[in-house]
DRENROGU-681904 format. One record per atom (N, C-alpha, C): atom name; x, y, z; residue number from 1; residue in three letters. Coordinates in Angstrom, 3 decimals. Layout:
BEGIN
atom, u, v, w, n, res
CA, X, Y, Z, NUM, ala .
...
This chain:
BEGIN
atom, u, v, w, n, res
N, 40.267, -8.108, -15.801, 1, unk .
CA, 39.444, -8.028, -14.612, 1, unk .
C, 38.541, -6.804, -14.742, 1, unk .
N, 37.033, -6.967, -14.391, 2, unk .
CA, 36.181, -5.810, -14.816, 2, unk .
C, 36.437, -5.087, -13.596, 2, unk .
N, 36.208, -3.902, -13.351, 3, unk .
CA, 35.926, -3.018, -12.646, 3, unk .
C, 34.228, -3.049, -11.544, 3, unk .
N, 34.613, -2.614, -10.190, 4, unk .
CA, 33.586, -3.147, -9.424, 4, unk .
C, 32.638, -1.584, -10.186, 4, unk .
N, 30.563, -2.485, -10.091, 5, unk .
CA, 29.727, -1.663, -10.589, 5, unk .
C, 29.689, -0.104, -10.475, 5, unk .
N, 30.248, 0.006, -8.923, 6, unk .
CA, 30.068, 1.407, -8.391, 6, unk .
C, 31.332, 2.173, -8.925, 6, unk .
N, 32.444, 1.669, -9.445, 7, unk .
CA, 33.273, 2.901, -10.247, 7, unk .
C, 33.147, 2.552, -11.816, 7, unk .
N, 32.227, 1.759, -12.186, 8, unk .
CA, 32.038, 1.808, -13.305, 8, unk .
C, 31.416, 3.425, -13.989, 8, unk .
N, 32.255, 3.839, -15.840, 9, unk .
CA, 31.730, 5.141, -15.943, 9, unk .
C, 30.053, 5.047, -16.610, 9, unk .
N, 29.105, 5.491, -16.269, 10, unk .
CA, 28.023, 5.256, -16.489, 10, unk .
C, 27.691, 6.381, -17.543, 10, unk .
N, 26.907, 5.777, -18.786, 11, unk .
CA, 27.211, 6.681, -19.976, 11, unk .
C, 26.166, 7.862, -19.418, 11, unk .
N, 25.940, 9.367, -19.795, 12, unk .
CA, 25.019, 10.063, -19.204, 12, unk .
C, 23.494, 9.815, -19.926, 12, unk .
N, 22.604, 10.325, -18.987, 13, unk .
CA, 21.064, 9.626, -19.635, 13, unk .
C, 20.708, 11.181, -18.545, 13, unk .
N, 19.911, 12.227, -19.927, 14, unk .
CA, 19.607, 13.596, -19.877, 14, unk .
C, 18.708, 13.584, -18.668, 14, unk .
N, 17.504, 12.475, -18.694, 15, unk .
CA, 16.413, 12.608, -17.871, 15, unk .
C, 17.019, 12.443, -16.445, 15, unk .
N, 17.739, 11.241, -16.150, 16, unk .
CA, 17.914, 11.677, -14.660, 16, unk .
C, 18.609, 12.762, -13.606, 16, unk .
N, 18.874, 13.579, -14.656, 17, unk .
CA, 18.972, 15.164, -13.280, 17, unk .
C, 17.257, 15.205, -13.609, 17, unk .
N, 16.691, 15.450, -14.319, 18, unk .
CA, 15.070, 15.424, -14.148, 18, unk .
C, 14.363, 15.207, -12.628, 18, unk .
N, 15.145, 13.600, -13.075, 19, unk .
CA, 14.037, 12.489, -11.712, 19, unk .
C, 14.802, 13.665, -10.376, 19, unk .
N, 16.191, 13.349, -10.775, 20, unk .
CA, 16.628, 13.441, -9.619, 20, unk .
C, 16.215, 15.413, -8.532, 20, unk .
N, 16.261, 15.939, -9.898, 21, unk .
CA, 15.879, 17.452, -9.209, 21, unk .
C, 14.418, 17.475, -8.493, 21, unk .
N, 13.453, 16.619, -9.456, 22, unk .
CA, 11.969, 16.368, -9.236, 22, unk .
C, 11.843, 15.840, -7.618, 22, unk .
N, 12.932, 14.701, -7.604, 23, unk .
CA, 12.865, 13.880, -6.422, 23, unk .
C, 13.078, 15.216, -4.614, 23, unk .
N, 14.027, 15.894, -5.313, 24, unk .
CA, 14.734, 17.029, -4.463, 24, unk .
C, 13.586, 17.618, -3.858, 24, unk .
N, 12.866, 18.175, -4.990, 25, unk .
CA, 11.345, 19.305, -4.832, 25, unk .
C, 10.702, 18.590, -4.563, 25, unk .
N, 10.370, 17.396, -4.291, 26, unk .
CA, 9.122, 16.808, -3.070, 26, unk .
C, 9.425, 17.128, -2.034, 26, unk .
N, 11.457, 16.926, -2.194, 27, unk .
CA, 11.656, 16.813, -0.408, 27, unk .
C, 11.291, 17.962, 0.232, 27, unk .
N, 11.368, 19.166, -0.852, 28, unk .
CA, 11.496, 20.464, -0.383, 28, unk .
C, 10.150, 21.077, 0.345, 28, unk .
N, 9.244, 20.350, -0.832, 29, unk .
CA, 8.265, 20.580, -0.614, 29, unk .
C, 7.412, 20.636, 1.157, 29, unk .
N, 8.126, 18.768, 0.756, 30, unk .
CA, 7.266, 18.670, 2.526, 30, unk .
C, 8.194, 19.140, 3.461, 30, unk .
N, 10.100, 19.785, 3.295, 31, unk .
CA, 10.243, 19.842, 4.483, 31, unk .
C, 9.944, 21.552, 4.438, 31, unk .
N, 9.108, 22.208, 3.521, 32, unk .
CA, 8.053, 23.536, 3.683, 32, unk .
C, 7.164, 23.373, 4.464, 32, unk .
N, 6.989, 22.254, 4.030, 33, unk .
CA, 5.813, 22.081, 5.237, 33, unk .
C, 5.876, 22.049, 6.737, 33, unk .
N, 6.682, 20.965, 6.970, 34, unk .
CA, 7.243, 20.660, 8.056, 34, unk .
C, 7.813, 22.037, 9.018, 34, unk .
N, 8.834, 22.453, 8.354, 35, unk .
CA, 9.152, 23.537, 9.283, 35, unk .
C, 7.741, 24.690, 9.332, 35, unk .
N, 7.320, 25.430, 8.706, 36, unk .
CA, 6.283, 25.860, 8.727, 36, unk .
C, 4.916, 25.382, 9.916, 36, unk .
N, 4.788, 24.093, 10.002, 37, unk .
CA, 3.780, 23.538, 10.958, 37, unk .
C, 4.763, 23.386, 12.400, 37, unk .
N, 6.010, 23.530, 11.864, 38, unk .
CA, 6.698, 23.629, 13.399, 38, unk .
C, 7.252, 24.624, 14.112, 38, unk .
N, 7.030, 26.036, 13.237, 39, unk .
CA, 7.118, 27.218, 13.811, 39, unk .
C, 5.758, 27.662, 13.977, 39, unk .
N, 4.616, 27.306, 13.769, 40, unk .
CA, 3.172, 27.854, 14.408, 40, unk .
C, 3.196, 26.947, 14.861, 40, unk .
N, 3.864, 25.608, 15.480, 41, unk .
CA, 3.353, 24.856, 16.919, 41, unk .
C, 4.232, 25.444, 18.023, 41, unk .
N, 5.521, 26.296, 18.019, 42, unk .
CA, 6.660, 26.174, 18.741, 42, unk .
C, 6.361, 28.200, 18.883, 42, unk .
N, 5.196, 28.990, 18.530, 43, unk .
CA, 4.974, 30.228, 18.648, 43, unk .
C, 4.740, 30.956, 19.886, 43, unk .
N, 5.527, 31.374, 20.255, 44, unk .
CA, 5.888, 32.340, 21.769, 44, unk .
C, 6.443, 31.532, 22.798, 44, unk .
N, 7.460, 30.544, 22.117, 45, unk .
CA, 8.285, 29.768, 22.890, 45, unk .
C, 9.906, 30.010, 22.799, 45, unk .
N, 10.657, 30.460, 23.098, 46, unk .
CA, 11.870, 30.380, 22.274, 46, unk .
C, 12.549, 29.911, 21.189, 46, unk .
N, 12.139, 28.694, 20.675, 47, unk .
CA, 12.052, 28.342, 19.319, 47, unk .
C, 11.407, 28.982, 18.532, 47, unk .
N, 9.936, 29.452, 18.776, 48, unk .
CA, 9.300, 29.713, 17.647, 48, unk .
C, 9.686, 30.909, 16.617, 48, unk .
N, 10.377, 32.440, 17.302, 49, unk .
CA, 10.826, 32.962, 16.320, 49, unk .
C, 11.726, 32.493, 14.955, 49, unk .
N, 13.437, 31.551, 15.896, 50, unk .
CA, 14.514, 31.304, 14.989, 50, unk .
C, 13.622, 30.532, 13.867, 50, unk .
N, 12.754, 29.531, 14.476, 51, unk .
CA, 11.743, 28.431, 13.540, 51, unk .
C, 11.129, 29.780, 12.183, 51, unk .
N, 10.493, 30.513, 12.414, 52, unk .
CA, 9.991, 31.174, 11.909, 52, unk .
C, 10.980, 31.808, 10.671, 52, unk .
N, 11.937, 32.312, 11.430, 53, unk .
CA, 12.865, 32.753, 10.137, 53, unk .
C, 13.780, 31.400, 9.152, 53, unk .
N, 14.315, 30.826, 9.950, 54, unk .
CA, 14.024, 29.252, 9.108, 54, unk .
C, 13.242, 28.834, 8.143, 54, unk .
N, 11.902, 29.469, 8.650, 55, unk .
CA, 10.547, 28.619, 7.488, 55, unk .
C, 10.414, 29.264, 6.442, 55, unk .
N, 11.171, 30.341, 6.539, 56, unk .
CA, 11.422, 31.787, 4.905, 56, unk .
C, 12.400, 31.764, 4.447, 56, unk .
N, 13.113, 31.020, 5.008, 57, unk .
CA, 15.018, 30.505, 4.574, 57, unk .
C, 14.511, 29.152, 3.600, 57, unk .
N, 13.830, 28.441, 3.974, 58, unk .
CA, 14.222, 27.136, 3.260, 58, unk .
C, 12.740, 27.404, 2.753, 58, unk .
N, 11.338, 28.062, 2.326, 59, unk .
CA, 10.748, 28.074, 1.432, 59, unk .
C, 11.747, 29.310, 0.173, 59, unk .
N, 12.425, 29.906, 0.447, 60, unk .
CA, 13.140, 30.530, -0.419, 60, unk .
C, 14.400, 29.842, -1.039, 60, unk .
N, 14.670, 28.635, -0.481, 61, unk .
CA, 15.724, 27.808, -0.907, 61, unk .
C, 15.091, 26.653, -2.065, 61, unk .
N, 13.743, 26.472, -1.704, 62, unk .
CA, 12.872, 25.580, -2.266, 62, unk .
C, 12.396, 26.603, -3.941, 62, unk .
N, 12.348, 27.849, -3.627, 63, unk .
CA, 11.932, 28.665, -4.745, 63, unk .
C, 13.454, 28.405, -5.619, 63, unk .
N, 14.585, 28.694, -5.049, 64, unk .
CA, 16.039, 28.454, -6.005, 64, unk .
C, 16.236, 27.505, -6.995, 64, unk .
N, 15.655, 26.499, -5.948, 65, unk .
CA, 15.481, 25.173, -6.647, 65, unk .
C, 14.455, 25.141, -8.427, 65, unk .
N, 13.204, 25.310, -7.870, 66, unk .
CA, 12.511, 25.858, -9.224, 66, unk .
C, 12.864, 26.959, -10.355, 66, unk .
N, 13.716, 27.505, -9.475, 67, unk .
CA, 14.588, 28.572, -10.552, 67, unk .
C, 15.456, 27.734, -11.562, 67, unk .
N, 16.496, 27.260, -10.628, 68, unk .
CA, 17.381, 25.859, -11.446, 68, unk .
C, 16.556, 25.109, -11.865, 68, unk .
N, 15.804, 24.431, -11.683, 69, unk .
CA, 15.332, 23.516, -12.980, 69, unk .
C, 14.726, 24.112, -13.826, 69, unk .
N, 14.050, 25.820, -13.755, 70, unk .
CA, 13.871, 26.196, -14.849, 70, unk .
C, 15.319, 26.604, -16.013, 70, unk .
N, 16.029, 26.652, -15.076, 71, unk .
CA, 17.339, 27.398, -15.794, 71, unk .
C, 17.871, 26.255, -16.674, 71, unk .
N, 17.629, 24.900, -16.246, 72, unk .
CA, 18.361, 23.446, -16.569, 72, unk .
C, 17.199, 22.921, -17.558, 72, unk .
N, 15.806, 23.577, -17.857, 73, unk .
CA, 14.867, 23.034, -18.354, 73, unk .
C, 14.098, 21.506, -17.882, 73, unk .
N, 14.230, 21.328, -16.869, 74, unk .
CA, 13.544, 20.267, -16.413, 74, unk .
C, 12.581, 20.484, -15.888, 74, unk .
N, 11.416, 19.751, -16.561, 75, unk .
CA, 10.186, 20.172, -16.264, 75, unk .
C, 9.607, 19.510, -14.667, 75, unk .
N, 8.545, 20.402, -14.018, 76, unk .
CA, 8.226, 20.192, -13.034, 76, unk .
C, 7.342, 18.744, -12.686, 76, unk .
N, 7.287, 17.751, -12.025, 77, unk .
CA, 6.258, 16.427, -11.679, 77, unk .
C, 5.271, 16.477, -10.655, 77, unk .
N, 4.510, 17.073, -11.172, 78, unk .
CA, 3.638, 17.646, -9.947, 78, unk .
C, 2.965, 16.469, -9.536, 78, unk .
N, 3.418, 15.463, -9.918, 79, unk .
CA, 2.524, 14.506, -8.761, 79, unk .
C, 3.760, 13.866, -7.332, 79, unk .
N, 4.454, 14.311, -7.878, 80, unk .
CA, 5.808, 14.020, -7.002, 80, unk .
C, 5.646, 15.265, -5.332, 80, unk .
N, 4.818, 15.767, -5.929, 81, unk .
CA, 4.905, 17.556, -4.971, 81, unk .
C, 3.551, 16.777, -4.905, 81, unk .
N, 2.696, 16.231, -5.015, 82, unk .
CA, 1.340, 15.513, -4.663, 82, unk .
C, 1.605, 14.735, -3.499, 82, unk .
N, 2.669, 13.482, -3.605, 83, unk .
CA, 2.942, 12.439, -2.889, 83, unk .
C, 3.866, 12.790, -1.724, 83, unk .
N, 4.814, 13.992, -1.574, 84, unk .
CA, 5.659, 13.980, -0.865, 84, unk .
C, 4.648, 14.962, 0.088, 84, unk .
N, 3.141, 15.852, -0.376, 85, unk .
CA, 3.071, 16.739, 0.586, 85, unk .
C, 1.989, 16.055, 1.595, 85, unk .
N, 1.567, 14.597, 0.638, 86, unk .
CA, 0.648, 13.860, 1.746, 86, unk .
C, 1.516, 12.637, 2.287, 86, unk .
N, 2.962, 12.741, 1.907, 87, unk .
CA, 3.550, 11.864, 3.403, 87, unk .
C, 3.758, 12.898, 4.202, 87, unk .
N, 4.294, 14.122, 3.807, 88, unk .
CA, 4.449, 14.708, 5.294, 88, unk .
C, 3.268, 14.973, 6.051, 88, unk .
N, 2.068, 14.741, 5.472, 89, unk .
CA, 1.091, 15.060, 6.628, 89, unk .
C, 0.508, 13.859, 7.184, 89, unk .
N, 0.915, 12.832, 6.488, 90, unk .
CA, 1.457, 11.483, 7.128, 90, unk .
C, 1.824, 11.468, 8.892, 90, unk .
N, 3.120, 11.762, 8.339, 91, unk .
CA, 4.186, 12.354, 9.348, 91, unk .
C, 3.813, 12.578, 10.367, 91, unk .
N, 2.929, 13.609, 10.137, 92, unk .
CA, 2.358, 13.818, 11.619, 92, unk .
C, 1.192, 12.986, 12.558, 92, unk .
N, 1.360, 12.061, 11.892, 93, unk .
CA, 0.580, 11.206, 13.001, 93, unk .
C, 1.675, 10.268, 13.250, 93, unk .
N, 1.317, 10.467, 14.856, 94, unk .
CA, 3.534, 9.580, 15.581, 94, unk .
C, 2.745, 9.221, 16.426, 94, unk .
N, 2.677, 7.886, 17.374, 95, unk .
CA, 2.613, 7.388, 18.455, 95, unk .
C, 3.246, 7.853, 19.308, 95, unk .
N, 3.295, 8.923, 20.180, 96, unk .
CA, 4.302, 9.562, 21.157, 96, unk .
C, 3.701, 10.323, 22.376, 96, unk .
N, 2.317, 8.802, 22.811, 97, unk .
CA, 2.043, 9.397, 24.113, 97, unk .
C, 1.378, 10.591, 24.228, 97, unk .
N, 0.710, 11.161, 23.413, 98, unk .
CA, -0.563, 12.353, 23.123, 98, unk .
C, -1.223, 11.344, 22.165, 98, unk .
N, -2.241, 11.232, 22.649, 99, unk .
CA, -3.509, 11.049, 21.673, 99, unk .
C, -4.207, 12.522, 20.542, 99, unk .
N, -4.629, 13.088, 21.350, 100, unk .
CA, -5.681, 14.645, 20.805, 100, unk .
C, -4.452, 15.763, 21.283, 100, unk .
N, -3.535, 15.855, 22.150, 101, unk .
CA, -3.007, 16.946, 22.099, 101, unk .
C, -0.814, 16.913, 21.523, 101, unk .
N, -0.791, 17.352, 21.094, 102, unk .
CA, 0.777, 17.405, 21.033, 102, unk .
C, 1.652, 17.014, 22.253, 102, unk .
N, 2.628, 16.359, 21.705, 103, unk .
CA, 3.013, 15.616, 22.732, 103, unk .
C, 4.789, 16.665, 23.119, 103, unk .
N, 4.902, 16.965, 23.495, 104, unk .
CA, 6.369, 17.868, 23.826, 104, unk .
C, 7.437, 16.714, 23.243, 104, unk .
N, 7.685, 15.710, 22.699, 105, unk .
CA, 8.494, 14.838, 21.840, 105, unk .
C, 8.289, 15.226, 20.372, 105, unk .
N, 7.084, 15.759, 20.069, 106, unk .
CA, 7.176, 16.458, 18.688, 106, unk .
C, 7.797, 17.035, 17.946, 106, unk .
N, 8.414, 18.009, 18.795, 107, unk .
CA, 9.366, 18.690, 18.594, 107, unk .
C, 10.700, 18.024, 18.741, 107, unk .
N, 11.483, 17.819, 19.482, 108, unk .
CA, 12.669, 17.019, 18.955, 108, unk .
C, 12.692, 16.177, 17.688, 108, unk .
N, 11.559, 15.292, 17.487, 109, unk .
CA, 11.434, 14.092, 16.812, 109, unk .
C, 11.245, 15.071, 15.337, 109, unk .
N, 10.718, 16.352, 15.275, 110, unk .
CA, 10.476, 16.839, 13.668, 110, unk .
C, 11.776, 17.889, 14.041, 110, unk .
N, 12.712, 18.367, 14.981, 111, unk .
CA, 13.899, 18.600, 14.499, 111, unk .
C, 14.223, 18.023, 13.658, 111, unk .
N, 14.906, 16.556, 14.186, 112, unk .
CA, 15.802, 16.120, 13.595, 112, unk .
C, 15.273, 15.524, 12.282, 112, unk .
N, 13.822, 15.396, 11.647, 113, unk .
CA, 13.419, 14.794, 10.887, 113, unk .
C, 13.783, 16.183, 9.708, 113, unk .
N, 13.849, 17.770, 10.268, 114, unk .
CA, 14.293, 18.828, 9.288, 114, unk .
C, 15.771, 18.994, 9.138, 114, unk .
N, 16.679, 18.547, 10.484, 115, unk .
CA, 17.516, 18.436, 10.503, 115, unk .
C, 17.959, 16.944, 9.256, 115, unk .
N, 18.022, 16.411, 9.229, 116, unk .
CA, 18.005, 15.505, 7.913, 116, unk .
C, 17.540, 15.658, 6.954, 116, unk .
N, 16.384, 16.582, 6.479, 117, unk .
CA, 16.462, 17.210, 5.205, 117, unk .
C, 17.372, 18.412, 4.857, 117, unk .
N, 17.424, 18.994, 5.894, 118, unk .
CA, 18.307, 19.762, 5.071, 118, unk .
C, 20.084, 19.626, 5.133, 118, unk .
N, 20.449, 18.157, 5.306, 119, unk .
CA, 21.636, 17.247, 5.392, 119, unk .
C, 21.395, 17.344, 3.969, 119, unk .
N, 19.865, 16.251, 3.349, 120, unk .
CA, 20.092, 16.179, 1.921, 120, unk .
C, 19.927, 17.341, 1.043, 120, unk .
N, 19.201, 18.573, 1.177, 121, unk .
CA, 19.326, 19.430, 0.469, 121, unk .
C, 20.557, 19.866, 0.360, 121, unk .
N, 21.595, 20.438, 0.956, 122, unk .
CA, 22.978, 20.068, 1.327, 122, unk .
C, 23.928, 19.215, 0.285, 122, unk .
N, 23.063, 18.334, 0.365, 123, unk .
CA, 23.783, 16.972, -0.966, 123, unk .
C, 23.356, 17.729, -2.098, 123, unk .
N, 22.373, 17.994, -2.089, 124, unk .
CA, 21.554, 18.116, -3.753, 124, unk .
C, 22.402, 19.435, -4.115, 124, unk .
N, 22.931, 20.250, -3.396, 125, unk .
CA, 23.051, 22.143, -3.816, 125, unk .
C, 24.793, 21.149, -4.371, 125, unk .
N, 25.591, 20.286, -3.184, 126, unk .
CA, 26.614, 20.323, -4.003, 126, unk .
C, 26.362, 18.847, -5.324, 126, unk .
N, 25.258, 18.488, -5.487, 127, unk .
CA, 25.767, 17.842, -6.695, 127, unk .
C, 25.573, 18.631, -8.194, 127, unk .
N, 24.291, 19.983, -7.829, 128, unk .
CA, 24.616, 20.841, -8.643, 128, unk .
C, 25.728, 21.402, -8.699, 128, unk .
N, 26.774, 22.129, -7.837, 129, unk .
CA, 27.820, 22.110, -8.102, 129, unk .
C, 28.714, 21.500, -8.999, 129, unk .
N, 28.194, 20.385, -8.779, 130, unk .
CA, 29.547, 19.408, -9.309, 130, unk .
C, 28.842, 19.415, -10.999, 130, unk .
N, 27.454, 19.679, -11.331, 131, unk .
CA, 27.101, 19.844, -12.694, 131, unk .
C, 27.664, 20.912, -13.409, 131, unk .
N, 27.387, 22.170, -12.782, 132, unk .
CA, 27.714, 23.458, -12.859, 132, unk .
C, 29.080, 23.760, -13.314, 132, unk .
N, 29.809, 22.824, -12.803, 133, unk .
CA, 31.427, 23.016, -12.828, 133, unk .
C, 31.593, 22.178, -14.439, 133, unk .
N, 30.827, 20.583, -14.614, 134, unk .
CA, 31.140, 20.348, -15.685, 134, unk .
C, 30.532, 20.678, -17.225, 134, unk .
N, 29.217, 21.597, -16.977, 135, unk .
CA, 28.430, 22.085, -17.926, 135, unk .
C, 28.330, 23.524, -17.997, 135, unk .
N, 28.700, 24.097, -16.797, 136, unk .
CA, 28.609, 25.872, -16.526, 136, unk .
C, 27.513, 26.146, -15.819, 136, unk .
N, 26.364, 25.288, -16.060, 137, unk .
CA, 24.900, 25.797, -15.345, 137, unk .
C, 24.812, 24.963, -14.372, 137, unk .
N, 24.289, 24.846, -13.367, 138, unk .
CA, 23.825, 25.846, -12.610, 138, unk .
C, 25.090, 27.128, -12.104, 138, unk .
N, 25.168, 28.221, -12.011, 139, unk .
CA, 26.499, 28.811, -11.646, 139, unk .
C, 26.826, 28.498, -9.974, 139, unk .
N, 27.777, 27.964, -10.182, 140, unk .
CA, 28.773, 27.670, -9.113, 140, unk .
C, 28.835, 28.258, -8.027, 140, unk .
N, 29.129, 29.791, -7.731, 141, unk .
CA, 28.663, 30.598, -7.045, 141, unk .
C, 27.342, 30.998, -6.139, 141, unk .
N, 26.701, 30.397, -7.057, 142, unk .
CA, 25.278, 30.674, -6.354, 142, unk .
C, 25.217, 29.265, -5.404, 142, unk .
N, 25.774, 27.778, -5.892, 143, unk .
CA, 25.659, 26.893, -5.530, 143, unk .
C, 26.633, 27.114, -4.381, 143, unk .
N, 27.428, 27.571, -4.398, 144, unk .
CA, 28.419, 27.745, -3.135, 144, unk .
C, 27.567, 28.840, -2.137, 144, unk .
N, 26.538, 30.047, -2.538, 145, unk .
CA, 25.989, 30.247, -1.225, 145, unk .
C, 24.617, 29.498, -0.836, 145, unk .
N, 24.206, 28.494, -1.532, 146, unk .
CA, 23.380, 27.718, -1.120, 146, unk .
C, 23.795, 26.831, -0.507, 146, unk .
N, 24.782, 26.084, -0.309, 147, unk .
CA, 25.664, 25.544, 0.400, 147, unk .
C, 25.931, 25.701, 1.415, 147, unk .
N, 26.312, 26.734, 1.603, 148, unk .
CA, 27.046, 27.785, 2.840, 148, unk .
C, 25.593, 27.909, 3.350, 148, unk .
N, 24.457, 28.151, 3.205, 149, unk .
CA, 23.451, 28.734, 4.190, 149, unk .
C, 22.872, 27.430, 4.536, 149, unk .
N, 22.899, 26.235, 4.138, 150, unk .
CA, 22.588, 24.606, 4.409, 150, unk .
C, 23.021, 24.387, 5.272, 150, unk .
N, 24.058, 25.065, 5.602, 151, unk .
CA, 25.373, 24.486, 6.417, 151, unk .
C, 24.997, 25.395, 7.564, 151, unk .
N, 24.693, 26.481, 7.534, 152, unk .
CA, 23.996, 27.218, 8.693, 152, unk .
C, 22.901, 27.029, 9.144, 152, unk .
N, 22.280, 26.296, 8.190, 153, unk .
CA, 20.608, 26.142, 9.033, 153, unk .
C, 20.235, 24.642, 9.154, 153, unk .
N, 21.469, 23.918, 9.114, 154, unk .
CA, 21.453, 22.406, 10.028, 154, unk .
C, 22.366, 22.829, 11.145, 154, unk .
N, 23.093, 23.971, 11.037, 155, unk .
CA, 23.771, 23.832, 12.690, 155, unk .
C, 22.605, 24.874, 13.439, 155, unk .
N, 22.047, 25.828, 13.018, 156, unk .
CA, 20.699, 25.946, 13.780, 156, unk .
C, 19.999, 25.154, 14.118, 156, unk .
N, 19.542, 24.587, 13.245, 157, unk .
CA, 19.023, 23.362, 13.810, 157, unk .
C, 18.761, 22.269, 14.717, 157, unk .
N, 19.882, 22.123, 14.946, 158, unk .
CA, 21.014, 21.484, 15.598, 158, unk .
C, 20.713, 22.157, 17.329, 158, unk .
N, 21.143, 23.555, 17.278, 159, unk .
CA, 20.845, 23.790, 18.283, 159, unk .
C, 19.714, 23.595, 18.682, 159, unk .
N, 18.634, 24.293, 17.903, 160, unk .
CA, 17.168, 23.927, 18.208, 160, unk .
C, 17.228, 22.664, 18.950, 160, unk .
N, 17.618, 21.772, 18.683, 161, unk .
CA, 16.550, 20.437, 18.426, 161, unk .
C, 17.527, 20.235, 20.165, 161, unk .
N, 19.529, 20.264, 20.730, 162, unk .
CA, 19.358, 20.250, 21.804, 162, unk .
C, 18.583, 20.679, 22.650, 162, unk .
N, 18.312, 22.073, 22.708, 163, unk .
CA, 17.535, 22.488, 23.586, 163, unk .
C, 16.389, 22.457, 23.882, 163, unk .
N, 15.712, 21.618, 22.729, 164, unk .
CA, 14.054, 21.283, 23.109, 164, unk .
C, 14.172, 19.780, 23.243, 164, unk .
N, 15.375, 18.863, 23.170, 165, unk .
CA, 15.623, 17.947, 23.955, 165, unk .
C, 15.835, 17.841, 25.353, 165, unk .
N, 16.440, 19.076, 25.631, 166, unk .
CA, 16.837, 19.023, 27.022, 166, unk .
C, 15.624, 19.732, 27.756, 166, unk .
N, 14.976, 20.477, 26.844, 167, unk .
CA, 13.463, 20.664, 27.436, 167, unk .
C, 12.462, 19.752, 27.872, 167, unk .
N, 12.650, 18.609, 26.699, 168, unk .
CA, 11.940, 17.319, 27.116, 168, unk .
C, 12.390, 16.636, 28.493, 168, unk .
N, 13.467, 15.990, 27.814, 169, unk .
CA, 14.315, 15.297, 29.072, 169, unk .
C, 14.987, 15.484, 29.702, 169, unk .
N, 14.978, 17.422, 30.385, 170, unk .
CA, 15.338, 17.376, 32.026, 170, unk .
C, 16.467, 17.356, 31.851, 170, unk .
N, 17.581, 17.263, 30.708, 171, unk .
CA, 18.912, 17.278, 30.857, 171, unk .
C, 19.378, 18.548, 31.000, 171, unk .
N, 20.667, 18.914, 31.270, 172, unk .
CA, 20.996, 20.537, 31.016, 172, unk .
C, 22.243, 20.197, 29.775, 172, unk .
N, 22.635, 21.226, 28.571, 173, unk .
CA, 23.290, 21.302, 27.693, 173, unk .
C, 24.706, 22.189, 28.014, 173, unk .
């Protein structure tokens, strides 16, 4: 009896940590963006500081990243950092009841859209881990405080995004 596809052992093929790191640094890319355009929309509001230090947390998490794939030798796809930085400006065109001006749903709706990237950045720091552990590189350590600060700045996040929900919709938290 064969074994079902998904625990099958899949022989290794060098290029896909490539795709897959490449794939990471788009995300990173646009969610640079993203937070960045959402701490100069959210500026002298109570969000806008934590946003602000956020947007130097995860463009410095995005620099780690380019560190490791230099460290792993995988070269950069700059059309990948092409495509991911014109969906996020995509992105910002949402049907949400503002035509010409920002709509106060903006903000919740690109929380949680940063709040889910940095769920998957999160994924990506521990599947380096899990490389790190079976090759030595990326070091482990470093992947464990990239980890650990993922894990802090989706539960920031987190808060953010209640309280400019309950800003929207009148609820109390």
């Amino acid at each position: 009896m064969s074994e079902p596809a998904a625990e099958q052992t899949i022989r290794p093929e060098p290029q896909l940590l490539g795709i897959y790191l490449n794939d990471h640094l788009a995300g990173a890319t646009a969610g640079v963006q993203l937070v960045r355009r959402l701490a100069r929309s959210m500026r002298g509001t109570p969000l806008g500081e934590p946003l602000s230090g956020l947007a130097e947390e995860i463009a410095a998490d995005r620099e780690e990243l380019v560190a490791i794939m230099d460290e792993l030798d995988v070269p950069i796809r700059r059309y990948k950092l092409y495509t991911a930085a014109a969906a996020e400006l995509a992105g910002r065109l949402k049907f949400n009841g503002h035509l010409l001006t920002r709509s106060p749903l903006s903000a919740v709706v690109e929380l949680e859209m940063l709040r889910l990237g940095i769920e998957g950045k999160a994924s990506g720091w521990r599947t380096l881990r899990t490389v790190g552990v079976a090759h030595g590189r990326p070091d482990v350590g470093r992947m464990d405080r990239l980890i650990e600060r993922a894990t802090e700045q989706a539960a920031q996040v987190e808060t953010l995004r209640v309280r400019a929900a309950a800003r929207v919709f009148g609820t109390v938290t």
